[in-house]
C-alpha positions in Angstrom: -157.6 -9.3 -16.0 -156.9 -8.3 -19.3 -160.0 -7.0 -21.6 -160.8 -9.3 -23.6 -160.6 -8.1 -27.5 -163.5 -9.8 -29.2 -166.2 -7.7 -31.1 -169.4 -7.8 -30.4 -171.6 -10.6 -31.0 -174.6 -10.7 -33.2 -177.3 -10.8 -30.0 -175.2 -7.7 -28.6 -175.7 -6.0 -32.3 -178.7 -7.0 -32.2 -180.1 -5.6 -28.7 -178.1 -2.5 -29.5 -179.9 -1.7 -33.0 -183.5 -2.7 -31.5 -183.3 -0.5 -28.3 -181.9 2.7 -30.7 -184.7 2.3 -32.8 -186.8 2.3 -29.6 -184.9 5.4 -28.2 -184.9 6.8 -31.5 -188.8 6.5 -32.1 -189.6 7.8 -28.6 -187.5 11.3 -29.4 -188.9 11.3 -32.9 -192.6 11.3 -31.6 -191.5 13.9 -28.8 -189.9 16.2 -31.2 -192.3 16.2 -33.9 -193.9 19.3 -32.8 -191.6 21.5 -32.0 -191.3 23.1 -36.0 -194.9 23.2 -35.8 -197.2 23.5 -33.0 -196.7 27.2 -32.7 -197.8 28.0 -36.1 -200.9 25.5 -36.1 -201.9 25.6 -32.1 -204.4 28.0 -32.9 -207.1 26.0 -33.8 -207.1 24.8 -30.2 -210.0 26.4 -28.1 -208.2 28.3 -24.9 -205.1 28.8 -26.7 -203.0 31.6 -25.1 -199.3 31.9 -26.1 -198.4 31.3 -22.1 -201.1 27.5 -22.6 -198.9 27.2 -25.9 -195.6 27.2 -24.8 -196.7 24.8 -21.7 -198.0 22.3 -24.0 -194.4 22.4 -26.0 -192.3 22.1 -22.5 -194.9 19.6 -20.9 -193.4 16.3 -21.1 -190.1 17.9 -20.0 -191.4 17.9 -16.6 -193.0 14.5 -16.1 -189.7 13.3 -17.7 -187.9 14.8 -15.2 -189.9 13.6 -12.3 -190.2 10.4 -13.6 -187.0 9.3 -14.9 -185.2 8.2 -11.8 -187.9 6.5 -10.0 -188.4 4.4 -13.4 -185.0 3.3 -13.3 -185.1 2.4 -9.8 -188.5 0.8 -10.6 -186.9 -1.6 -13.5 -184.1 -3.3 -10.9 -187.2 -4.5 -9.0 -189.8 -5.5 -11.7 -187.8 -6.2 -14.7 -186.7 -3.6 -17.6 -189.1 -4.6 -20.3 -191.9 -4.3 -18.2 -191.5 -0.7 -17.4 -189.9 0.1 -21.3 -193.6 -1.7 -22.1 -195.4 0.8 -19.7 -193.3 3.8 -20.2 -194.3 3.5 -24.0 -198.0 2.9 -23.2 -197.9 5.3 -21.1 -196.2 7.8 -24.2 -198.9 6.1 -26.7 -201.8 7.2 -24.6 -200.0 10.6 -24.3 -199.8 10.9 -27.8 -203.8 9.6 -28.4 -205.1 12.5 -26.0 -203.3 15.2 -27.1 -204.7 13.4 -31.1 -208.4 13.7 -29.9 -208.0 17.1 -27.9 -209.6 20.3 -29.3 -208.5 22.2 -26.6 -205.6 23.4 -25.4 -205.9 21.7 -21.9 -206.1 18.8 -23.4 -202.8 18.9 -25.0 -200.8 19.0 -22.2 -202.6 16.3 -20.3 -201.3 14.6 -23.8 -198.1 15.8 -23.2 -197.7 15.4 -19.3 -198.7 12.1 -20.1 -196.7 11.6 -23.1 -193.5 12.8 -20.8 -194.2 10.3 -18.2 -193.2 7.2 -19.8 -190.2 8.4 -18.8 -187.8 4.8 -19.7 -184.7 6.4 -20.8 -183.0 5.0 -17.9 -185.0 1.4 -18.2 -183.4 1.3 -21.7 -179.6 2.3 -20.8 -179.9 -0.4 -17.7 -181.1 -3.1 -20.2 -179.0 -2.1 -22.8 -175.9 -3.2 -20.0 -177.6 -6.1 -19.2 -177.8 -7.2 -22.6 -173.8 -6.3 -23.5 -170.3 -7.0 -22.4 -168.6 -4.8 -20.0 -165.8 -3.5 -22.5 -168.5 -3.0 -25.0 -171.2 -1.1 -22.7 -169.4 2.7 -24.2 -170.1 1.9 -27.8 -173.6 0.6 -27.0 -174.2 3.6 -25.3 -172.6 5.9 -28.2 -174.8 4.1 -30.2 -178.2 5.1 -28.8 -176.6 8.6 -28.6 -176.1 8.6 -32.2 -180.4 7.2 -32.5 -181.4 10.7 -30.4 -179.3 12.7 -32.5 -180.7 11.4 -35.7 -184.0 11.7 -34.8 -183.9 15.1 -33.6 -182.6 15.9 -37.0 -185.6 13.6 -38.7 -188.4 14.9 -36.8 -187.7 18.5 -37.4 -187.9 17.8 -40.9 -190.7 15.7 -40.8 -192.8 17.1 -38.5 -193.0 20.7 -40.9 -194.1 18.6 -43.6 -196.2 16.4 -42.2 -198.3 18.9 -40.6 -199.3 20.1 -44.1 -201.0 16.9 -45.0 -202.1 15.1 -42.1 -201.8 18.3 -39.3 -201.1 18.2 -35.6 -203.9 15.5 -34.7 -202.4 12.6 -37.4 -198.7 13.5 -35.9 -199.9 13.1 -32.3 -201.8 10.0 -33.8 -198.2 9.1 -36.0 -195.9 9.1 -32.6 -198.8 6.7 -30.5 -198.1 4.5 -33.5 -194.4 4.7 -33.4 -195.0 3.8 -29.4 -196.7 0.8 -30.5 -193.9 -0.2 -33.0 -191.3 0.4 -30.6 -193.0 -2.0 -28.0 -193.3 -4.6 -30.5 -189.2 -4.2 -31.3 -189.0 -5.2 -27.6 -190.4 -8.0 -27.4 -190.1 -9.6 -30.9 -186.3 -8.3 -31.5 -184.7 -7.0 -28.5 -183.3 -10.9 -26.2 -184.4 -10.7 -22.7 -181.9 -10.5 -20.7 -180.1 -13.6 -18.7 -180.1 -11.4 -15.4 -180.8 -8.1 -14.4 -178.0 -6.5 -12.6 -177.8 -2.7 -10.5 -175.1 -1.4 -12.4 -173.3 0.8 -10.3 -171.9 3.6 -13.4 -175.4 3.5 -14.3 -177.6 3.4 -11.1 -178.7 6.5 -9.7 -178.9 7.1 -5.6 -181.0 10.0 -4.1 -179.0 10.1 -1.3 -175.9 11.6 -3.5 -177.4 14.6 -5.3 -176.5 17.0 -2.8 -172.7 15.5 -3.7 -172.8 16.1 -7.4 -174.2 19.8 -7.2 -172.1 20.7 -4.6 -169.1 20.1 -6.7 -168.5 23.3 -9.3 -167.3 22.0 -12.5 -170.5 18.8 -12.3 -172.7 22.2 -11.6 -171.9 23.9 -14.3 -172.3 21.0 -16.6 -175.9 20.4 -14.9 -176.6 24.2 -15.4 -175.4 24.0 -18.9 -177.5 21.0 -20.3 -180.6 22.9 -18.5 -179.8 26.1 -20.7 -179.3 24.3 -23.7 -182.5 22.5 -24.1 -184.3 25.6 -22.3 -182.9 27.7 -25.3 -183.6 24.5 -28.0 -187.9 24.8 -27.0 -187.5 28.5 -26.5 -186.1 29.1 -30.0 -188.4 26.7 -31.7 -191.1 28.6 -29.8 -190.0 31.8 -32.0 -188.4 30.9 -35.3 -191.2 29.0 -36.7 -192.8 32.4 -36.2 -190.7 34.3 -37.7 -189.6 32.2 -40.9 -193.4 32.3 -41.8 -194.8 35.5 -40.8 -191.4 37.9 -40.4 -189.5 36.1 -43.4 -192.7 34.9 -45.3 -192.2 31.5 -46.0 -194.5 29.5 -46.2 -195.5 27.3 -43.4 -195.6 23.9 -46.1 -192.0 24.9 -47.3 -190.5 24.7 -43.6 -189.5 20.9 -44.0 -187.5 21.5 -47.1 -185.5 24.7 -45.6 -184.6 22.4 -42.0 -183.2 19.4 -43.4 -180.4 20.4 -45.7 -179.3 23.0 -43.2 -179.8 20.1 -40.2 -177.6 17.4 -42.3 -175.1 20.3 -42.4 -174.9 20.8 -39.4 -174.7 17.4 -38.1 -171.3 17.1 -40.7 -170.1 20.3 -39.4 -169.7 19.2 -35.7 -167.8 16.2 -36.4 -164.7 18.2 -36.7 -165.2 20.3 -33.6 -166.0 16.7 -32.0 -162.5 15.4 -33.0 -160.4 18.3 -31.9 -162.0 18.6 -28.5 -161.4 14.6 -27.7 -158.2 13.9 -29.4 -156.3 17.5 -28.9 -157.6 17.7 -25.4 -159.2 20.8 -26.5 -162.6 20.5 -24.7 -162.9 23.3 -22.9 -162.3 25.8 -25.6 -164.6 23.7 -27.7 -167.1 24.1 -25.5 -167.4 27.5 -24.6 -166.8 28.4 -28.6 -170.0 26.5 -29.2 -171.7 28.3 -26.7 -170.7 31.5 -28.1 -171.8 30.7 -31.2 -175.1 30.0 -29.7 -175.0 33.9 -28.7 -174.3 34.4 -32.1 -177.1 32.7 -33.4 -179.7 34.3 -31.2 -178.1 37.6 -31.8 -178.3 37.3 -35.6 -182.0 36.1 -35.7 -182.9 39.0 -33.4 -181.2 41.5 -35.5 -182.1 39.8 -39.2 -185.3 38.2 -38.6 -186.7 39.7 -42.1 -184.4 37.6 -44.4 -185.1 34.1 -44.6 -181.3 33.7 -45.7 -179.8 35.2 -42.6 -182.6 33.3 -40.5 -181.3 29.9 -41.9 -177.3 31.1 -41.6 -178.2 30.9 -38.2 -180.3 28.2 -37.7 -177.2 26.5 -39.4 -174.9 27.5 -36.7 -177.6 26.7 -33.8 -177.6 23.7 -34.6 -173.7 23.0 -35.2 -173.2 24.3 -32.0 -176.2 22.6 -29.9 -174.8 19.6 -32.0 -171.6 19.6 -30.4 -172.9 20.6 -26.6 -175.4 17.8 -26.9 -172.3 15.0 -27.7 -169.7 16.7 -25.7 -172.0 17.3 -22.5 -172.9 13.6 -21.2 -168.7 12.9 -22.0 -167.8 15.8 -19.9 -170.1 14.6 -17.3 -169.1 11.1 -17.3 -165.2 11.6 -17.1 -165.7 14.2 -14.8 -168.1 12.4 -12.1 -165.8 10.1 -9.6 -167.4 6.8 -9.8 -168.8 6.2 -6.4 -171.6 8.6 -7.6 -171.2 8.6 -11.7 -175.2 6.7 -12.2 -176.1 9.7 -9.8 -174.4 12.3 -11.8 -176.1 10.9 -14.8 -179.4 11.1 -13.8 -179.3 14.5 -12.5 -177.9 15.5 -15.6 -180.7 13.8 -17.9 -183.1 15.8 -15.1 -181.9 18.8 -15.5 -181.8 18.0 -19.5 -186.0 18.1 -19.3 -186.2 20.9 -16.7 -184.7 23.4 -19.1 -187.1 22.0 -21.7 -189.9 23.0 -19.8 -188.9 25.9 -18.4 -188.2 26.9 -22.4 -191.8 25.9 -23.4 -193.1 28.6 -20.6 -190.9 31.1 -20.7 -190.8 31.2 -24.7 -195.3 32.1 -24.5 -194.3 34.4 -21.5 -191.3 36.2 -23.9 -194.1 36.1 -27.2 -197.1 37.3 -25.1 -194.3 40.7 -23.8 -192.5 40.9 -27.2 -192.8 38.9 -30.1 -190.2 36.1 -31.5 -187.5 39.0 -31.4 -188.1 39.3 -27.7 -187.4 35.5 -27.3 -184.2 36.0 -29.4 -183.0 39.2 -27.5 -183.6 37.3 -24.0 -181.5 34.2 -25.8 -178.9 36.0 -26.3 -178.7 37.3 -22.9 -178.9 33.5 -21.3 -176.1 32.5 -23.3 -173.9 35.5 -22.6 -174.7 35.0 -18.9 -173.8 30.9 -19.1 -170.5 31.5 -21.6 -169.3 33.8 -18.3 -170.8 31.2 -15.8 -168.4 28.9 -17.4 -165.4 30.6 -17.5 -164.2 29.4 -14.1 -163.8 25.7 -14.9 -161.0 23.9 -14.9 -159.4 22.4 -18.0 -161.1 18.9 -18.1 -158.3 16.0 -17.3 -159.1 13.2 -19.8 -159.6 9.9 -17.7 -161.3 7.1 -19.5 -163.0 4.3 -17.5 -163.0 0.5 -17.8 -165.0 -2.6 -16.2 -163.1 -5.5 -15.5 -164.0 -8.9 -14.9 -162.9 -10.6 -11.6 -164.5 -14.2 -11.7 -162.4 -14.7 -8.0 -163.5 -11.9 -6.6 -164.6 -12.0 -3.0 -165.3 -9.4 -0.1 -162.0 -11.1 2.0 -159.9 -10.2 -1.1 -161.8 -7.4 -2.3 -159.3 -4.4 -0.8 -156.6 -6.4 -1.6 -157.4 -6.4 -5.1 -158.8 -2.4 -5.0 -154.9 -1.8 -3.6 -153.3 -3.5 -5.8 -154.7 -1.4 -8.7 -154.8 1.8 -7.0 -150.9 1.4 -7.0 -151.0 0.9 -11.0 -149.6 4.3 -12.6 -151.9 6.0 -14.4 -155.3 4.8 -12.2 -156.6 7.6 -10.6 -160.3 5.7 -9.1 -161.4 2.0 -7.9 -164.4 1.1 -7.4 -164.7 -2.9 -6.6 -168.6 -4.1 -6.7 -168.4 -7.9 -5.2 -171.9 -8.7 -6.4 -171.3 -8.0 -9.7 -167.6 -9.4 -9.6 -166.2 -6.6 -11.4 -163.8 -3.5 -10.7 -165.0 -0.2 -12.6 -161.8 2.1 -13.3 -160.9 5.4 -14.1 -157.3 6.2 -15.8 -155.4 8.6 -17.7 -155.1 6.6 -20.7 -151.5 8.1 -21.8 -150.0 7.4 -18.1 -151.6 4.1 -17.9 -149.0 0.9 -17.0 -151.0 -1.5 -19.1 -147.9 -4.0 -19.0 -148.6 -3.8 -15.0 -152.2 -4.0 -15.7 -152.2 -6.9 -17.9 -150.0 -8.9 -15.8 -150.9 -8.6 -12.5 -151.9 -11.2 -10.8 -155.4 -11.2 -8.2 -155.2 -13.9 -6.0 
């Protein structure tokens, strides 16, 4: 019964590092563009602010139709065949959208970028490939890849443009597709077996279950506005650092990634209150405030490139901490008989918003210019900070996979009883196939002494 205490192995270390590097590269070569394709989309024939902004948001909505069926897709044909497709599928994206000299062409590159939609593939195979009581670090870990990507290809992607423009970064992220496929299958251990992993498998069937619940809504709603406000905002401020603050388009890669690294060191604080005060909620809702802050400054100071970069500063500290607090929220807050469901309307939801920020941010440009996208983002954010008002103080419940080698479906509600009536466990969920019980407990209630010692028959 009792967890067992050894660290990971070297073949766990080593599937962890190889599919972060494959996450990682996948959100670099997404990301790329976003400093850039505003200032440089011109060159495209058809280009209309409205085609613009579509070609930024595209792959948000293949990834969003996509993702679930791909996960679903990998229980049945293996995960590194569909991880193997999804990324041809993102390297073929990424050579159209290279060879396009029109604008139409650029989203087919991007719609077809967007629908090697693996994220879930790679989570499933990253539990196949690691221990139960080790699956939340492995996890953490591939959080930790996106994060540091987003960060690298911001920086990146401005200076690259200057020597090798939009066509050799498009050309850049199909090679970084290639690379990650070869991690995969050179690095990356297949795995033994494939199981359906019930905190990770998503069911259509449950939606309906997880919107209809208020606090899991808001938390959908609020990943959709975030990353609809990330797209819309890089829609504008490229704009207006170059032609509103006047510097130069080749300088933009040395003002983001001294004010990025800041603000990745500035959330870990925030970070560390939330979790171990219990201080989430008013965390959260002071990070979406500063949000409003930061839209509100760049539409009121979008003239000084100092003001403009105070501001990016706090953007990002504040997305920073929505985008590492958000999927935690979600996961303790889901019950687990639909937490993989939860999950994957969540990550939806994540790529809805950024498409619906690549169009509305060439609808907003086309009415008013980059201060008309940061006067309707500060509006948004307003609007969700009161939308969230409502919720409930989040109750801190941590979750845990045990091994039951004797399990069986004539003693499985036995077993689900006996650690119901354990203080401090608040949710059971046994999974005979798997032979494990997946928990959910208050971890400053918990009776581990009971836990440790009780005896399944």
């Amino acid at each position: 019964m009792k967890p067992t205490n050894k660290g990971m192995t070297s073949l766990e270390k080593q599937s962890i590092a190889g599919l972060s590097a494959i996450f990682g590269f996948r959100m670099l070569g997404l990301f790329m563009i976003f400093p850039v394709f505003t200032l440089n989309a011109g060159q495209y024939e058809h280009a209309t602010p409205m085609l613009i902004g579509f070609a930024i948001g595209a792959y948000g909505l293949t990834q969003a139709l996509l993702q679930i069926p791909f996960g679903m897709l990998s229980d049945r044909i293996g995960r590194k065949r569909v991880i193997t497709f999804g990324l041809l599928l993102f390297a073929a994206g990424s050579i159209v959208a290279a060879l396009a000299d029109n604008i139409y062409l650029v989203i087919a590159g991007r719609l077809l970028q967007g629908s090697g939609a693996i994220a879930a593939a790679i989570m499933a195979l990253t539990a196949d490939l690691t221990r139960d009581e080790h699956r939340t670090k492995a996890m953490a870990s591939i959080g930790i890849s996106i994060g540091i990507s987003f960060s690298i290809a911001l920086a990146a992607g401005a200076s690259l443009a200057h020597w090798i423009g939009l066509s050799g970064i498009f050309w850049f992220t199909a090679a970084l597709a290639l690379v990650g496929i070869a991690i995969l299958h050179l690095w990356v251990p297949a795995p033994i077996h494939a199981s359906r992993h019930r905190d990770l498998k998503p069911v259509p069937q449950q939606i309906g279950q997880v919107l209809r619940h208020p606090d899991m809504r808001r938390l959908v709603v609020s990943i959709l506005v975030l990353h609809l406000l990330l797209t819309l905002s890089f829609f504008a401020l490229p704009i207006a650092l170059q032609d509103l603050a006047g510097l130069t388009k080749e300088h933009h890669g040395f003002a983001y990634l001294p004010v990025l690294l800041l603000a990745l060191v500035c959330m870990i604080p925030f970070i560390i209150i939330a979790e171990k005060h219990r201080k989430m909620k008013p965390i959260f809702i002071a990070a979406v405030a500063m949000l409003a802050i930061a839209q509100l400054g760049w539409a009121l100071l979008p003239t000084s490139l100092a003001s403009l970069l105070f501001f990016l500063w706090l953007f990002f500290t504040a997305f920073n901490i929505l985008e590492a607090s958000l999927p935690c929220m979600m996961s303790k807050l889901s019950p687990l008989a639909n937490k993989g469901t939860a999950m994957g309307v969540y990550s939806s939801a994540q790529f809805i918003g950024a498409f619906l920020g690549g169009v509305l941010g060439g609808g907003l440009y086309t009415l008013w210019g980059p201060i008309g996208i940061f006067a309707f983002g500060t509006l948004l954010t307003l609007v969700w900070a009161l939308f969230l008002l409502p919720m409930q103080p989040l109750i801190h419940l941590s979750s845990r996979i045990l091994s039951l080698p004797k399990l069986t479906t004539d003693n499985a509600n036995d077993i689900a009883s006996q650690l119901l009536a354990i203080t401090g466990i608040k949710d059971v969920i046994i999974v005979v196939d798997e032979k494990v019980a997946y928990l959910k407990y208050q971890p400053e209630e918990l009776d581990e002494i009971r836990l440790d010692t009780l005896i399944i028959i």
